[in-house]
N, CA, C and O atoms as a GROMACS GRO file, in nm:
protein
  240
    1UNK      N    1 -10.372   7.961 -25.251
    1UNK     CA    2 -10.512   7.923 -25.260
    1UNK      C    3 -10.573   7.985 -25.385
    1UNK      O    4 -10.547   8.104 -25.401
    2UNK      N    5 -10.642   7.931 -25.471
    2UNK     CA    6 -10.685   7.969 -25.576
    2UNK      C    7 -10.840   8.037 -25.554
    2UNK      O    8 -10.932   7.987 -25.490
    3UNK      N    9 -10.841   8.180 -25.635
    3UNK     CA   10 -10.929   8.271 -25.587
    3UNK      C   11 -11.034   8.214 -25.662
    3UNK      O   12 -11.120   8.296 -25.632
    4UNK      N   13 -11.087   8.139 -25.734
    4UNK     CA   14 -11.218   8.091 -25.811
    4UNK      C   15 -11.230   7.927 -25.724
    4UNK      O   16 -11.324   7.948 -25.648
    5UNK      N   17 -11.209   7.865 -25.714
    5UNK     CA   18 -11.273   7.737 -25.671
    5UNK      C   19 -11.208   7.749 -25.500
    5UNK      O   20 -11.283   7.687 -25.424
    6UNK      N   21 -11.106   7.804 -25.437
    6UNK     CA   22 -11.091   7.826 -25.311
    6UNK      C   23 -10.985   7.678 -25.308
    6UNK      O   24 -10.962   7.651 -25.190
    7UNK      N   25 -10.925   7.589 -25.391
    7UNK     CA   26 -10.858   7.481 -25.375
    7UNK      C   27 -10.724   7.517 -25.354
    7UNK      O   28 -10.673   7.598 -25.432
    8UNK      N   29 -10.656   7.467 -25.258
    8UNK     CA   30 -10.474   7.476 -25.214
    8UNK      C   31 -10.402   7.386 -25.314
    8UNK      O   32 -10.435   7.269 -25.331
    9UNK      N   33 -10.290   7.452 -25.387
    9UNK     CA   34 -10.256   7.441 -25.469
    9UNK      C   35 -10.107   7.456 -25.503
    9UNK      O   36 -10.066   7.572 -25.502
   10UNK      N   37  -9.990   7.329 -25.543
   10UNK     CA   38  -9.862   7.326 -25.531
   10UNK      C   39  -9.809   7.439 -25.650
   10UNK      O   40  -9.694   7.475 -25.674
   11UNK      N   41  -9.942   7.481 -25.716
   11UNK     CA   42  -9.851   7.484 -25.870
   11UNK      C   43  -9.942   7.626 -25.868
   11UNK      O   44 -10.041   7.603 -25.938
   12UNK      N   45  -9.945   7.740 -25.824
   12UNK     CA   46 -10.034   7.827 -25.833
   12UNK      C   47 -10.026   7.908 -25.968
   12UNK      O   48  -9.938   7.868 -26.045
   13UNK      N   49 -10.092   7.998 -26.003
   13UNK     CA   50 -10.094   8.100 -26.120
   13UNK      C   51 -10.145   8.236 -26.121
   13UNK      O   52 -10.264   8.270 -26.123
   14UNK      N   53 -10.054   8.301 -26.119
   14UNK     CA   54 -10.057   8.450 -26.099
   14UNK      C   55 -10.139   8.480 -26.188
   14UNK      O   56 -10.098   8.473 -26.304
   15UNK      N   57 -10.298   8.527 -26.160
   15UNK     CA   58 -10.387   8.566 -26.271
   15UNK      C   59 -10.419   8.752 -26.244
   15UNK      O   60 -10.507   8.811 -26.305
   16UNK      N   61 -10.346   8.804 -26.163
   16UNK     CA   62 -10.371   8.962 -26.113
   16UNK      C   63 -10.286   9.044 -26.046
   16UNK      O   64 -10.202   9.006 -25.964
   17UNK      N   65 -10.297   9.104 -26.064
   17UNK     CA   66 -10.155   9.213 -25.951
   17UNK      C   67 -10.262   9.342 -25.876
   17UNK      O   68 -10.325   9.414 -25.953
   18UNK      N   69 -10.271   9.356 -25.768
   18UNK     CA   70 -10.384   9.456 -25.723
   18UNK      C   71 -10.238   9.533 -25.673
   18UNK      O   72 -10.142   9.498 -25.606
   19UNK      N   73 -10.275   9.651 -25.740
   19UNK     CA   74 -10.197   9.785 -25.687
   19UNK      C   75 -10.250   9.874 -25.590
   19UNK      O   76 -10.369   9.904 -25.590
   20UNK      N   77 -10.166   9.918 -25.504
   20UNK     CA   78 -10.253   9.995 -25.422
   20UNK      C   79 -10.169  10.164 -25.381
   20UNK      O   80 -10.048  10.169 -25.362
   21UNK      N   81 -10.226  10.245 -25.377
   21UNK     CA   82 -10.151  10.409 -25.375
   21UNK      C   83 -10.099  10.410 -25.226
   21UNK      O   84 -10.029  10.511 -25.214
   22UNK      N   85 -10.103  10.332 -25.094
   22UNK     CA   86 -10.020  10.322 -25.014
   22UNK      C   87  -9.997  10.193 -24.944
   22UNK      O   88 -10.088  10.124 -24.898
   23UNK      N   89  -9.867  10.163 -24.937
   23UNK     CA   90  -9.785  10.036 -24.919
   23UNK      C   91  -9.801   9.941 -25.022
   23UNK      O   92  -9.855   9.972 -25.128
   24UNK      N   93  -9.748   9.801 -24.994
   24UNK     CA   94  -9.712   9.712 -25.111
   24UNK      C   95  -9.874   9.660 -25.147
   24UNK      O   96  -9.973   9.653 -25.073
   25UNK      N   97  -9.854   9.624 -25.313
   25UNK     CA   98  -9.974   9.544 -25.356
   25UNK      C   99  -9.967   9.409 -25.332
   25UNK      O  100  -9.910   9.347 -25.242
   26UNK      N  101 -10.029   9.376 -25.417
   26UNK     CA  102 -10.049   9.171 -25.409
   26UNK      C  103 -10.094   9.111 -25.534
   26UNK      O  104 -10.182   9.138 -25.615
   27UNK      N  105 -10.010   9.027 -25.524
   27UNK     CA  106 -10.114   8.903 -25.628
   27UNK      C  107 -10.194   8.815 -25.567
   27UNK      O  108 -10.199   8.765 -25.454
   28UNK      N  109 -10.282   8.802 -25.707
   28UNK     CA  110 -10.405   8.733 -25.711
   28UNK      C  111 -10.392   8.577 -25.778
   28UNK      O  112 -10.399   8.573 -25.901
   29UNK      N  113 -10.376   8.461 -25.714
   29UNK     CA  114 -10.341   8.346 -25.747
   29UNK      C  115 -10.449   8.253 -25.763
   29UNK      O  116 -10.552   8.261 -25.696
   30UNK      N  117 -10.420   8.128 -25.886
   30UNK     CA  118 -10.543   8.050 -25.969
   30UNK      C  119 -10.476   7.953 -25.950
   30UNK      O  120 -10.355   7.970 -25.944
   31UNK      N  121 -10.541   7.792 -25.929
   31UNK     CA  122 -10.493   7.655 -25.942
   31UNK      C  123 -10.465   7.649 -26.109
   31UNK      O  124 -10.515   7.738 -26.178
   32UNK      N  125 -10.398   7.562 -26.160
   32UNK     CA  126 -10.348   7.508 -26.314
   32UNK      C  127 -10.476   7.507 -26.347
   32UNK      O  128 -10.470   7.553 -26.461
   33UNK      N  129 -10.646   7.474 -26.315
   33UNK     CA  130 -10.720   7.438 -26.361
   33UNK      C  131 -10.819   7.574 -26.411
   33UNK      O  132 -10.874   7.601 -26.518
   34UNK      N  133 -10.813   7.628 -26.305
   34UNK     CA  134 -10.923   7.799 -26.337
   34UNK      C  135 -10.808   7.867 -26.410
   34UNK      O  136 -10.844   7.909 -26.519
   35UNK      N  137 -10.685   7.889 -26.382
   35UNK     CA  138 -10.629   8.028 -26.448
   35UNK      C  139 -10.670   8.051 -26.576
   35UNK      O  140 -10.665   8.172 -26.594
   36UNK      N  141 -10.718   7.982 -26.699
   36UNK     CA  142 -10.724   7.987 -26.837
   36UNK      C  143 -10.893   8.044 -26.839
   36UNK      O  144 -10.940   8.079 -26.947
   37UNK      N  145 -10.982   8.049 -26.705
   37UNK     CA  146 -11.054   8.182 -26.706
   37UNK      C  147 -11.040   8.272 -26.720
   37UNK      O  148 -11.123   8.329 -26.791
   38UNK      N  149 -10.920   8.356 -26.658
   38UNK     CA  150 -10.873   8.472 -26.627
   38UNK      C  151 -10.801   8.524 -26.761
   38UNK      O  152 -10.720   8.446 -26.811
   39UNK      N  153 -10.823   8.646 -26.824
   39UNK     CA  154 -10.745   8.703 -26.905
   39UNK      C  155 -10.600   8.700 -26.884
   39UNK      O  156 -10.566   8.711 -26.766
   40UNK      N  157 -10.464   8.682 -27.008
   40UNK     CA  158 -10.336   8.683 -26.949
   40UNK      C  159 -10.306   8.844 -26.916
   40UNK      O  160 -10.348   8.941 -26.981
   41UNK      N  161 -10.222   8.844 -26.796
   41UNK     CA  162 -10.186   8.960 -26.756
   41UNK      C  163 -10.083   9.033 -26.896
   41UNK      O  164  -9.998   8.982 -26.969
   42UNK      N  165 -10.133   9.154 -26.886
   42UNK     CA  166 -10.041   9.284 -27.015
   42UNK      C  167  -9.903   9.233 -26.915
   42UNK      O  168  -9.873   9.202 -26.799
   43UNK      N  169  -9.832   9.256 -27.086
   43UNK     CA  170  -9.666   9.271 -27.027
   43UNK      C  171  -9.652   9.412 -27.022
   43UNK      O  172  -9.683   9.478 -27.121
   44UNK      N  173  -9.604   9.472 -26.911
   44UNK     CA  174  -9.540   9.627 -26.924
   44UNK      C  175  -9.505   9.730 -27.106
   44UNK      O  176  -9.525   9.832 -27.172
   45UNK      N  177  -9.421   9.554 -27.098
   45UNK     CA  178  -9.324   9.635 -27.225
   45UNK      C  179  -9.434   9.688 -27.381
   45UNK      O  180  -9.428   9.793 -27.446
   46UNK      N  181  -9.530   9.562 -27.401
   46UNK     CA  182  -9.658   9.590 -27.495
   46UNK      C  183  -9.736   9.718 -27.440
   46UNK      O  184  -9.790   9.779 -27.533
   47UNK      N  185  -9.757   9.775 -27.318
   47UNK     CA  186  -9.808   9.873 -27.298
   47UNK      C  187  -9.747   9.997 -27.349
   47UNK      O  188  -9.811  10.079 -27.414
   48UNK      N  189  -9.592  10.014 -27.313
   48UNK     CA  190  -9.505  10.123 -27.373
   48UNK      C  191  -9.528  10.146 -27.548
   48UNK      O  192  -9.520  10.246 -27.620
   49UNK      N  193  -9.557  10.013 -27.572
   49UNK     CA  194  -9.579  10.018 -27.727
   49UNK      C  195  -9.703  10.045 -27.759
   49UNK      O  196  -9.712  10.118 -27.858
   50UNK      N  197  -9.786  10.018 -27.719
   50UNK     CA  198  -9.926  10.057 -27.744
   50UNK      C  199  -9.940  10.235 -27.718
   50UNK      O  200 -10.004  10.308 -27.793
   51UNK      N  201  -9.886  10.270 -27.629
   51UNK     CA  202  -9.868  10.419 -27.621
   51UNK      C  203  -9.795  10.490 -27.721
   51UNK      O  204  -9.838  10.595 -27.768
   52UNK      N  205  -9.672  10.430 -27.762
   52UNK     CA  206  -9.593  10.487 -27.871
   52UNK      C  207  -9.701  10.480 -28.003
   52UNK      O  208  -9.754  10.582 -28.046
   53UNK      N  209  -9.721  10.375 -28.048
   53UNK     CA  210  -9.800  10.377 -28.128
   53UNK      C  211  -9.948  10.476 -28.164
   53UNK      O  212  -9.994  10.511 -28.273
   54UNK      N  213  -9.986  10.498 -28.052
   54UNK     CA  214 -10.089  10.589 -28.029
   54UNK      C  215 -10.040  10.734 -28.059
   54UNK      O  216 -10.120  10.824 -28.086
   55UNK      N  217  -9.934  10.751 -28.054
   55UNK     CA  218  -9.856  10.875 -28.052
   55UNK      C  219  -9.788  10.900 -28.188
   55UNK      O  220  -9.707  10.992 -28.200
   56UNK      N  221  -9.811  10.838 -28.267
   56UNK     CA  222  -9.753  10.782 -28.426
   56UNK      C  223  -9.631  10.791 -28.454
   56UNK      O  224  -9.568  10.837 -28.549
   57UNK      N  225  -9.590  10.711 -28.303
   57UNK     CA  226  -9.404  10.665 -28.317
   57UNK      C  227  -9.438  10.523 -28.397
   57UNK      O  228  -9.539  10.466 -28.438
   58UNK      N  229  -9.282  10.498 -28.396
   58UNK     CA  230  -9.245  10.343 -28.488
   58UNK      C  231  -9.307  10.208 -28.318
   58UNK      O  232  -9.294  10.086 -28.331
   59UNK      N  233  -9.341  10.246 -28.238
   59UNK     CA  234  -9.366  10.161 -28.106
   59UNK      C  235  -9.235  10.045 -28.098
   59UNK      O  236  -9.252   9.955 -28.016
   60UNK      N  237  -9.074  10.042 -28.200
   60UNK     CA  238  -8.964   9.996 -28.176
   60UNK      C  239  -8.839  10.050 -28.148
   60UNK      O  240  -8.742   9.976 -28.128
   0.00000   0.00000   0.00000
């Protein structure tokens, strides 16, 4: 079910990941039509680099 218009949806889009400090988290799912509201989710791996970089490594 898509969290902005509430429409059921074959083709959903992972627009969130809610973490939580005890037991499992969840995603947050968009129809093809709202997700391009939603900011794209950070990849892990650009985060490691953004830290290296901050740290005045080569971030490769």
């Amino acid at each position: 079910m898509c969290v902005r218009c509430g429409a059921i949806t074959a083709d959903p889009v992972v627009v969130s990941e809610v973490h939580q400090s005890s037991g499992p988290g969840f995603n947050v799912y968009a129809c093809p039509e709202c997700a391009p509201h939603y900011p794209p989710l950070p990849d892990v791996l650009d985060l490691f680099h953004d830290r290296d970089t901050r740290r005045g490594g080569t971030g490769g």
